[in-house]
C-alpha positions in Angstrom: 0.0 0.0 0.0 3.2 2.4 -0.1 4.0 5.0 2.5 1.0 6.3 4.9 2.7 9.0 6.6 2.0 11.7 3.9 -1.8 11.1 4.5 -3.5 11.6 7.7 -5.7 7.9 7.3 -5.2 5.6 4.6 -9.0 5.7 4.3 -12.0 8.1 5.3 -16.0 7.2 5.4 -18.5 9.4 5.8 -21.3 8.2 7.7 -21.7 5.5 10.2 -25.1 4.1 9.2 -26.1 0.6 8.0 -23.0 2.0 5.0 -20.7 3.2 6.4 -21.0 1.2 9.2 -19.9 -1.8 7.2 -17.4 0.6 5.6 -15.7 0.6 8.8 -15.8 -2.5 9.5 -14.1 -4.1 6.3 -11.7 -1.5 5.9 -9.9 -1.4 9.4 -10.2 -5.8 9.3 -8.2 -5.5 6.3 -5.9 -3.5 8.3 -6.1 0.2 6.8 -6.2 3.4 9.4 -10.1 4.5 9.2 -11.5 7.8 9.8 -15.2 7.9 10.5 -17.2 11.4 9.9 -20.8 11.5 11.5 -22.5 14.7 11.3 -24.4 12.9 14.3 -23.7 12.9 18.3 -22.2 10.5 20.2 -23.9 7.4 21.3 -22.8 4.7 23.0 -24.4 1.4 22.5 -26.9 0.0 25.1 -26.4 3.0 27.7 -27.6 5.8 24.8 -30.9 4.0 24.5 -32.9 6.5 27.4 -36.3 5.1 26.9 -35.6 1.2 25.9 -37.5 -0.1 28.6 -39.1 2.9 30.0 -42.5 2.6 30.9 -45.0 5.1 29.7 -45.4 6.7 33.3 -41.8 6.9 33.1 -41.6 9.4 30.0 -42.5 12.7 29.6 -45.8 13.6 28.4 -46.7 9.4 28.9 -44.5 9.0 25.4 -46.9 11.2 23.8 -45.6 13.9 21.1 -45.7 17.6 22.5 -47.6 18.7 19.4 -46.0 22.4 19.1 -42.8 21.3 20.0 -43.0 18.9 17.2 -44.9 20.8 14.7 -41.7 23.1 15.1 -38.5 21.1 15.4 -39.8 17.4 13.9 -42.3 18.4 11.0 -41.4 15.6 9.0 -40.2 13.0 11.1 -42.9 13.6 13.1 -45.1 13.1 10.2 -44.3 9.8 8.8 -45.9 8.2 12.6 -42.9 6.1 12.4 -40.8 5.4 15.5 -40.4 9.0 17.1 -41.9 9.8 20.6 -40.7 10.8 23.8 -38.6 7.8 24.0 -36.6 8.4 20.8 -37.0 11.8 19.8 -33.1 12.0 21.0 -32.1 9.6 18.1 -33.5 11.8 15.8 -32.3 14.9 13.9 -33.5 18.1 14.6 -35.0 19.9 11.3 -35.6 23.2 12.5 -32.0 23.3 13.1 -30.6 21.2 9.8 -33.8 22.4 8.0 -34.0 21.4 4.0 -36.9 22.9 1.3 -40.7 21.5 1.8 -42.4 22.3 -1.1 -45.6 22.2 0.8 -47.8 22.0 -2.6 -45.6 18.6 -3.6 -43.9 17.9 0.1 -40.8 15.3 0.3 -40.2 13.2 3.8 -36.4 13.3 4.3 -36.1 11.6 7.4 -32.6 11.8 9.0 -31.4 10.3 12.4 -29.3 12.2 14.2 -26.8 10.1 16.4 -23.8 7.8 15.7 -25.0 4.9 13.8 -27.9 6.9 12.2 -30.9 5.6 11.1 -29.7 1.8 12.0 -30.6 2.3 15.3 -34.3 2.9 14.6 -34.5 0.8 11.5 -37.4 -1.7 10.7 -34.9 -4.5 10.0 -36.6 -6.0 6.9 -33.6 -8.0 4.7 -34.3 -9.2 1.4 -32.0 -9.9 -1.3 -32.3 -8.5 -4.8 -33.1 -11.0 -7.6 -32.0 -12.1 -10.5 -35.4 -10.4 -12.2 -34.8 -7.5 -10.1 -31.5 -6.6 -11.5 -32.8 -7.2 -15.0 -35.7 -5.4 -15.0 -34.6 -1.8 -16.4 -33.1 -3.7 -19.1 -36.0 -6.3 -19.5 -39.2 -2.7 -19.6 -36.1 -0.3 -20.8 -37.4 1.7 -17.9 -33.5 3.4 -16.5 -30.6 1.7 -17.7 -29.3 -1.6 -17.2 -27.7 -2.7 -13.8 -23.9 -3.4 -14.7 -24.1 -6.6 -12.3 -25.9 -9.7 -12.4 -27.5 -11.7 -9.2 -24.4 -14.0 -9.3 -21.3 -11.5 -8.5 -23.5 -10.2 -5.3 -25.4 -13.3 -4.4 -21.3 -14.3 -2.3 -21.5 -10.9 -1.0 -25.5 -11.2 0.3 -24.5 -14.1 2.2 -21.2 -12.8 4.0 -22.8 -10.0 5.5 -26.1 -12.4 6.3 -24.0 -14.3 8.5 -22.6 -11.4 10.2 -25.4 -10.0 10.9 -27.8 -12.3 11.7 -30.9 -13.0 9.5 -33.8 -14.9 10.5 -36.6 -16.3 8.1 -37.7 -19.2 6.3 -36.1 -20.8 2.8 -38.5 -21.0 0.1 -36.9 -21.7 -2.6 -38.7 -18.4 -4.9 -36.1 -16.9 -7.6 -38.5 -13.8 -7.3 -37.0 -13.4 -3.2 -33.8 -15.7 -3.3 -32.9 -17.3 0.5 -30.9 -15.7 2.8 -28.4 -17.4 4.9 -31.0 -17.8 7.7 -31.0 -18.4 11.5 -34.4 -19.9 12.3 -38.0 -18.4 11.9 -39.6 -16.8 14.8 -42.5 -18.6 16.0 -45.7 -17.8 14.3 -49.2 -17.0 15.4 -51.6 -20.6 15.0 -53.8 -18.5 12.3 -50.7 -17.8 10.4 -50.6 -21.1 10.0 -54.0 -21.7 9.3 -53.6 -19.1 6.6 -51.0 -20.3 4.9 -52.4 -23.2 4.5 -55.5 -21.7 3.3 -53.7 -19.8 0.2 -52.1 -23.0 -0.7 -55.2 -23.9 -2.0 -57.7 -21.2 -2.8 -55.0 -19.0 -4.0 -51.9 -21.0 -5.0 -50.0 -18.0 -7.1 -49.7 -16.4 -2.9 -46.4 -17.5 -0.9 -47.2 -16.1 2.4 -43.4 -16.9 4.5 -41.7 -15.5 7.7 -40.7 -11.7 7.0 -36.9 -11.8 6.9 -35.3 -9.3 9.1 -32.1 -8.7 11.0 -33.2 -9.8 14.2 -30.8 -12.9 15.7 -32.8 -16.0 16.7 -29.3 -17.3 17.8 -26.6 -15.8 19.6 -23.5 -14.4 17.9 -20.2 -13.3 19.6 -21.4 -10.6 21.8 -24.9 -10.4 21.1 -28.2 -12.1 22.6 -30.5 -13.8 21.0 -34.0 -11.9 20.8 -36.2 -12.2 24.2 -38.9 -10.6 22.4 -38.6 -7.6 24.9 -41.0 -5.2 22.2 -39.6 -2.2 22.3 -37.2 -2.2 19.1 -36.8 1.4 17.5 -36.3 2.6 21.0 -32.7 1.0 20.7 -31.6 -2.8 21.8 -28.8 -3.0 24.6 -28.6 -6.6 23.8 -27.4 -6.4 20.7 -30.6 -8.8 19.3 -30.5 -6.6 16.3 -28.3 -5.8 13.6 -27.4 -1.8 14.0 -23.9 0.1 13.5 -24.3 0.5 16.9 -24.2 -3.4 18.0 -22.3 -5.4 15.6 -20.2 -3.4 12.9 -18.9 0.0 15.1 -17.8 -2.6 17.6 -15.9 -4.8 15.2 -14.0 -1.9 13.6 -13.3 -0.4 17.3 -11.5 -4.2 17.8 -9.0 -3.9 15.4 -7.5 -0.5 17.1 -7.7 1.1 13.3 -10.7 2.9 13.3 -11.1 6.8 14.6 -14.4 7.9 14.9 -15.6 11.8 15.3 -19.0 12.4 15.6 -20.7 16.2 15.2 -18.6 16.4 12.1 -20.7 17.6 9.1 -18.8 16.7 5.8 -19.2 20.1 3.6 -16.9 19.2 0.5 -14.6 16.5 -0.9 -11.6 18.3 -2.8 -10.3 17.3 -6.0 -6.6 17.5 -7.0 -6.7 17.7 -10.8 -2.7 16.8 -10.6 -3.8 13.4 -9.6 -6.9 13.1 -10.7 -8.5 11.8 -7.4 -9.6 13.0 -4.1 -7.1 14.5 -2.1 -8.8 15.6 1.3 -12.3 15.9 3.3 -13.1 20.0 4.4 -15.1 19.4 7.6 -17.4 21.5 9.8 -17.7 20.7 13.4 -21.8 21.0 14.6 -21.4 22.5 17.8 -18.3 25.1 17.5 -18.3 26.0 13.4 -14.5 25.4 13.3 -13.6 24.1 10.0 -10.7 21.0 10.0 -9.7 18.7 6.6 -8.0 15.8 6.5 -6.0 13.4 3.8 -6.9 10.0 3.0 -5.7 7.6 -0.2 -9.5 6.3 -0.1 -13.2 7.9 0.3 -16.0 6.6 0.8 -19.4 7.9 0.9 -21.9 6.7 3.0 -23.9 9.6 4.8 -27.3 8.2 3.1 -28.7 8.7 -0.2 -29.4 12.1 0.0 -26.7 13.8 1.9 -24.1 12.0 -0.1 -25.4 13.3 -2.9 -25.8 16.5 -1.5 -22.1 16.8 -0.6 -20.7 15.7 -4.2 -23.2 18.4 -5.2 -21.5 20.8 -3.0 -17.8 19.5 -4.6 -17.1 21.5 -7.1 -14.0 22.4 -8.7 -13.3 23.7 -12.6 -12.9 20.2 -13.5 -16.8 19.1 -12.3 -18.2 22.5 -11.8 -21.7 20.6 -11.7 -20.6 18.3 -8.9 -18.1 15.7 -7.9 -17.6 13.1 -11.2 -20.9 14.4 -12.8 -20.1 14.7 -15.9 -22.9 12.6 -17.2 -25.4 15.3 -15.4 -27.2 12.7 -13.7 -26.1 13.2 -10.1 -29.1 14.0 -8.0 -31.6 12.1 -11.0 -33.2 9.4 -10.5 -34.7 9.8 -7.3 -36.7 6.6 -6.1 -38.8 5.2 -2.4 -41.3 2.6 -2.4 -44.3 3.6 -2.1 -46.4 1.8 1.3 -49.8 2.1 3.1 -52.1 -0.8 4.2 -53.9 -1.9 1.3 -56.2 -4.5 3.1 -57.2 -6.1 6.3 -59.5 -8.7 7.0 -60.9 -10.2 10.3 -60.9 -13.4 11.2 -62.6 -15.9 13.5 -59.9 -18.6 13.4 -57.7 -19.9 16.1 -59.6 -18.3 18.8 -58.9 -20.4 21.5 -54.9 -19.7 21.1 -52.5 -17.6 22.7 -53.0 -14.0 21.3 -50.7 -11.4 22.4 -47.1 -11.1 22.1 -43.9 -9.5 21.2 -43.0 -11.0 18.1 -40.7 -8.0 16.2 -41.8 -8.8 13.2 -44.8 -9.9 10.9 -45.0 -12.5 7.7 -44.5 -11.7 4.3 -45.6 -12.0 0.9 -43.6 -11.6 -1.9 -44.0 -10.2 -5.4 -46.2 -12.3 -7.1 -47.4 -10.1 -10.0 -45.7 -9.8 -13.7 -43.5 -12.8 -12.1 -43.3 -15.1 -15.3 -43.4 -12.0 -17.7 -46.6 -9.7 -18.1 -49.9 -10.4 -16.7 -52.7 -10.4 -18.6 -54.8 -8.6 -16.1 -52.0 -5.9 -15.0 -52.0 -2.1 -16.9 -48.6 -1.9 -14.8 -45.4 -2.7 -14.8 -42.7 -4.3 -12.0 -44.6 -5.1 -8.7 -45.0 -5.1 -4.9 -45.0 -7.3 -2.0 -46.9 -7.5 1.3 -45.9 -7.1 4.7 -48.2 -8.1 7.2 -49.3 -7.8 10.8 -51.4 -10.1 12.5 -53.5 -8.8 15.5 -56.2 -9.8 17.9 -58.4 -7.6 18.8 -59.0 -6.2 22.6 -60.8 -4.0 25.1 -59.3 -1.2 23.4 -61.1 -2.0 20.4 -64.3 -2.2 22.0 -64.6 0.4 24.8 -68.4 1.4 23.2 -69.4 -1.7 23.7 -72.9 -1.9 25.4 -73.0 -3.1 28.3 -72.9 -2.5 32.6 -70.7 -3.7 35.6 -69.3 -7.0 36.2 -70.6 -8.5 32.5 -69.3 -5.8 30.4 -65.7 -6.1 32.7 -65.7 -9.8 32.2 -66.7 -9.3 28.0 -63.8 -6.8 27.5 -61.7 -8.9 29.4 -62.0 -11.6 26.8 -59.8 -10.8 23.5 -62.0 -10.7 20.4 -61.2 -11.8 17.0 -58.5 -11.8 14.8 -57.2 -8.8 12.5 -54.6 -9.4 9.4 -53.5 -6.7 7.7 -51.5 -6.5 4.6 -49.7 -3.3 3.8 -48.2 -3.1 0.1 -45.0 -1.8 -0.7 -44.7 -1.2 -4.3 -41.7 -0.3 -6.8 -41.1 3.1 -8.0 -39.4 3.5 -11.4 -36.7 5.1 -12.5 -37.0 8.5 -13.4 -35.1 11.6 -14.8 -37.5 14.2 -13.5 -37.7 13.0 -10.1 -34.6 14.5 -8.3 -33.0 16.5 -5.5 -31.3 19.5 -5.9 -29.4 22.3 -4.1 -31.7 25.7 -3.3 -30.3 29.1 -2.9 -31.2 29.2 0.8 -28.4 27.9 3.5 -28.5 26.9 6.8 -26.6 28.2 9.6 -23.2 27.1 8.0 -23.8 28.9 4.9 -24.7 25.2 3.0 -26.9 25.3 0.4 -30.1 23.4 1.7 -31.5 20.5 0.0 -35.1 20.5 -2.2 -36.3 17.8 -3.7 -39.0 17.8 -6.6 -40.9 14.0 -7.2 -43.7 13.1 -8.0 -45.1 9.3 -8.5 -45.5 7.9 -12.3 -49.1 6.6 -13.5 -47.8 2.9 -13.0 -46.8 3.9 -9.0 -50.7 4.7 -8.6 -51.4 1.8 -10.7 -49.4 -0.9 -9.0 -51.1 0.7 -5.8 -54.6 0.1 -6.8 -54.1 -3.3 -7.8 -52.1 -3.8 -4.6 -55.4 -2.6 -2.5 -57.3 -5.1 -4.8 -55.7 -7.9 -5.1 -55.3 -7.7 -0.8 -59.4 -8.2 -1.0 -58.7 -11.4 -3.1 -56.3 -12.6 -0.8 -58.0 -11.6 2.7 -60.9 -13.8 1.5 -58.8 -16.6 0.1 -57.2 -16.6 3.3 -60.7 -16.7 5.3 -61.8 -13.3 6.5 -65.6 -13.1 7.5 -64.9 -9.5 6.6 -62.5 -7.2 4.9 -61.6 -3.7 4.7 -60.2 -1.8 2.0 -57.0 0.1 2.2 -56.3 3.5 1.7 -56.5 4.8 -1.7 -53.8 8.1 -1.1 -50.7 7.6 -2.0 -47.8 7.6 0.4 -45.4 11.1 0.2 -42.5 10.6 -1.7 -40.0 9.7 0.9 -42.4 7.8 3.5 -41.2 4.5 2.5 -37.4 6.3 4.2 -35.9 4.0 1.3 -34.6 6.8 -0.5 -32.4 6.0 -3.4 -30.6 5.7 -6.9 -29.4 9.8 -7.3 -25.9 8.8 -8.1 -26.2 5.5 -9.8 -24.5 2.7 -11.3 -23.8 1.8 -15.0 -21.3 0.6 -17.2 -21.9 3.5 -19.6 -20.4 7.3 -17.4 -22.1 9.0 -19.8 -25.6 8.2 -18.3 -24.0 6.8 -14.7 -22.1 8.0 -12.0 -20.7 4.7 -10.8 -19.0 1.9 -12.0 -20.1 -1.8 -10.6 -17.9 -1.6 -7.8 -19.5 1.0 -6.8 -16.8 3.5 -8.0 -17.0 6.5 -9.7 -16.1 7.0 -13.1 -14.1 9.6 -13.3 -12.6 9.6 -9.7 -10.6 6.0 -8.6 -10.3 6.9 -5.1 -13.9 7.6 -4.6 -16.8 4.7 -3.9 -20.1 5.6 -2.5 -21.9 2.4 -1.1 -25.2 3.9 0.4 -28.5 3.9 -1.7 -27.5 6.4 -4.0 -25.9 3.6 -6.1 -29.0 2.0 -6.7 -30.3 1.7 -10.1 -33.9 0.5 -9.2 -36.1 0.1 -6.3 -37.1 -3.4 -6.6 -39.8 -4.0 -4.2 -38.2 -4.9 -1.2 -36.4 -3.3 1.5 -33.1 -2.1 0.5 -30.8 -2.0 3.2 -29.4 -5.5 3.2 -28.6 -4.8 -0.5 -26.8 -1.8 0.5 -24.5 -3.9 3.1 -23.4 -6.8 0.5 -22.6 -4.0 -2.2 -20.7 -2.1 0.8 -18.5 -5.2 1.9 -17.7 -5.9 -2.2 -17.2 -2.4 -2.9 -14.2 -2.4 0.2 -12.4 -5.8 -1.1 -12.2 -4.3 -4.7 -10.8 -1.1 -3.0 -8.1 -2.3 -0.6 -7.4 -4.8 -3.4 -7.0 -1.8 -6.3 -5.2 -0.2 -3.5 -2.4 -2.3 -2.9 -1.9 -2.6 -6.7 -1.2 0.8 -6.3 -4.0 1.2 -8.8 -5.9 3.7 -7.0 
């Protein structure tokens, strides 16, 4: 790898999120000296988490949201009804102070977390791989441009960061949602069962399986298996989950390479035209405004979709005075989420006389099963979407106008009630030009441009969420509802799904790509960003596992190029 002592690491990652997380860790195993930028606070793994187990008399409020309070300093966050209360609000950022542009008439939901290991703390922990038709679908519709990988160079890369971070589920044996390397399932609810069963037979082109997520059913070195505690986004001291925080911060801390500063807010990469690569990272400390830079051989980018894009935005010099190796202009294009909302529930009279409250951190699954075998004769859409589900039995809460007086209506609410399934759709969101962030001409309070974003779902996003809501009715009565519900018919916010994505992708052609496979740019061979900016569709599924396996490849290529003294 040559001399070190002209630079001040041999490598520098920005972010310390699900990315850069795993950044960390392969880079200081394979023996480099790692910096680690975080524009977030310090956290420290197990004592950070203030409300894990804190009951609601415990919290301020009860856990309830302070509705000015919020309205002011968590507008967005806030918004999305997704994991913020009084028992995590410290996890997250604060927008009134790191504000970016709402377009109010066409509003995008940038949700940011605001600690060391970022949103991997709070996470929903869903893991699915990519498949093989996911990777040629822009190619198969010629909707974006071809991925410049096939399923076989990142299925070895899927399974060494499954077995790292602990995956349970179920193998199924689909080539529309390829196995994991799995621990074992977590137990299911009897109707489940009965349900599954049920679709089998009335509705045989259904799989309904164990969602997949990053939640150990086994120990690993260091961490507990689950004990179904319940309280997950609030933080888990055991380690049960896969964060930054639990399993890849602590293994790059082991090796003694790794240097992390948090409250450092990355404002520009510089580019030395002599070389041709990066040189240094200008940074701005959160708290005091003092500006510091430092030297690395290698970058890599990992502060989450849009901020990494945001800061090779900011990066410009007269040899990319549009960005950071954007000469192809499509840096900050391309903008994708999945769109989600419940899209059915049913209720059920099954199974009543089993045990009915737990728990469980997670729900079952149903994968794509629509366009699977090519284009169905009965879909105006293209791609598709899967179902995650929730099963739940219904309770006094759910029944508090019940008629009734004294001892027999406290002995009837006593008694749970019947069974609710839900499925909520997540659908794919195509590729698209016109759907994009961009920097605004007002700052923030470092004199950094603030982020606006302008997308807008296609005609086959509203389609594929229609049929989503109606083909949940099919199955819900397949499945044995007495009676079913329809979803809701509004569309999520761009940005809801927080699977933001694809504004610096990848592509063998850099005229219409910013990255390389490996996850490199073009133009700059020093420079990888590994986040979900790389990401050249949405598939249907939750992205983050993809994000880890392209992360790990990306860092063997590097240090490998690297000691070749090619980069």
């Amino acid at each position: 790898m040559g001399e070190s002592r002209q630079y001040d690491f041999d490598a520098i990652v920005v972010g310390s999120g699900i990315s850069g997380g795993w950044a960390a860790k392969e880079l200081t195993e394979k023996g480099l000296k790692v910096l680690v930028l975080e524009r977030g606070s310090a956290l420290e793994h197990g004592k950070g988490y203030l409300g894990e187990h804190a009951p609601d008399w415990k919290l301020p409020y009860q856990g309830k949201k302070p509705r000015e309070l919020y309205e002011e300093e968590y507008p967005m966050v806030a918004r999305t009804g997704y994991a913020i209360n009084e028992a995590t609000r410290h996890l997250w950022i604060n927008e009134k102070e790191n504000p970016y542009v709402v377009d109010d008439d066409n509003p995008f939901m940038w949700v940011r977390g605001g600690r060391v290991g970022g949103r991997s703390v709070m996470w929903g922990r869903q893991t699915y791989r990519l498949s093989e038709m996911d990777l040629k679908a822009n190619a198969t519709d010629g909707h974006g441009i071809p991925w410049p990988v096939e399923y076989e160079d990142i299925a070895p890369w899927y399974s060494y960061v499954e077995k790292f971070a602990g995956i349970s589920g179920r193998s199924e044996g689909l080539a529309e949602l390829p196995d994991s390397e799995f621990q074992k399932p977590m137990p299911r609810y009897a109707l489940e069962n009965t349900i599954a069963d049920r679709l089998k037979s009335k509705a045989p082109d259904v799989k309904l399986t164990d969602a997949r997520v990053a939640i150990l059913t086994e120990p690993l070195p260091g961490r507990a298996a689950c004990h179904f505690c319940g309280p997950c986004v609030r933080g888990c001291s055991t380690g049960s989950y896969f964060s930054s925080q639990s399993s890849t911060l602590p293994a790059a801390t082991a090796t003694g390479n790794m240097t992390l500063k948090p409250d450092s807010l990355v404002e520009q990469l510089e580019y030395d035209p002599t070389t041709g690569k990066v040189s240094r990272v200008r940074v701005i400390d959160m708290h005091t405004k003092e500006r510091a830079s430092y030297s690395a051989k290698l970058f890599f980018l990992c502060a989450s979709t849009v901020s990494s894009t945001q800061i090779l935005m900011q990066s410009t010099s007269e040899r990319f005075p549009n960005g950071l190796g954007n000469s192809s202009g499509v840096l900050g294009h391309y903008l994708m989420d999945h769109t989600l909302g419940v899209s059915g529930l049913g209720i059920f009279l099954d199974n009543m006389d089993t045990y009915y409250k737990g728990n469980r951190p997670t729900g079952m699954y149903i994968p794509r099963f629509r366009n699977i075998g090519g284009q169905d004769e009965d879909a105006d859409f293209i791609r598709g979407y899967g179902y995650q589900t929730a099963t739940i039995r219904m309770n006094w809460q759910t029944a508090f106008n019940k008629k009734g007086f004294g001892a027999d209506l406290k002995d009837a609410l006593r008694k749970p009630g019947p069974w609710i399934w839900a499925l909520a759709g997540f659908t794919e969101c195509l590729p698209m030009k016109r759907n994009r962030l961009y920097l605004s001409k007002e700052v923030d309070r470092f004199g950094l441009p603030q982020v606006a974003f302008d997308m807008r779902w296609s005609e086959n996003e509203v389609k594929l969420r229609r049929d989503a809501r109606e083909q949940a009715d099919r199955i819900l009565k397949a499945a044995g509802a007495v009676f079913t519900l329809p979803g809701v018919e509004e569309m999520s916010l761009p940005g809801e799904g927080i699977h933001e994505m694809g504004t610096a992708r990848m592509g063998d052609d850099p005229a219409k790509s910013v990255l390389n496979k490996w996850n490199q740019a073009h133009e700059i061979p020093n420079l990888f960003v590994t986040d979900g900016s790389f990401m050249t569709s949405a598939s249907c599924v939750n992205p983050s596992l993809t994000y880890m396996a392209f992360t790990a490849r990306a860092c063997d290529y590097a240090v490998k190029q690297l000691t070749a003294g090619a980069v």
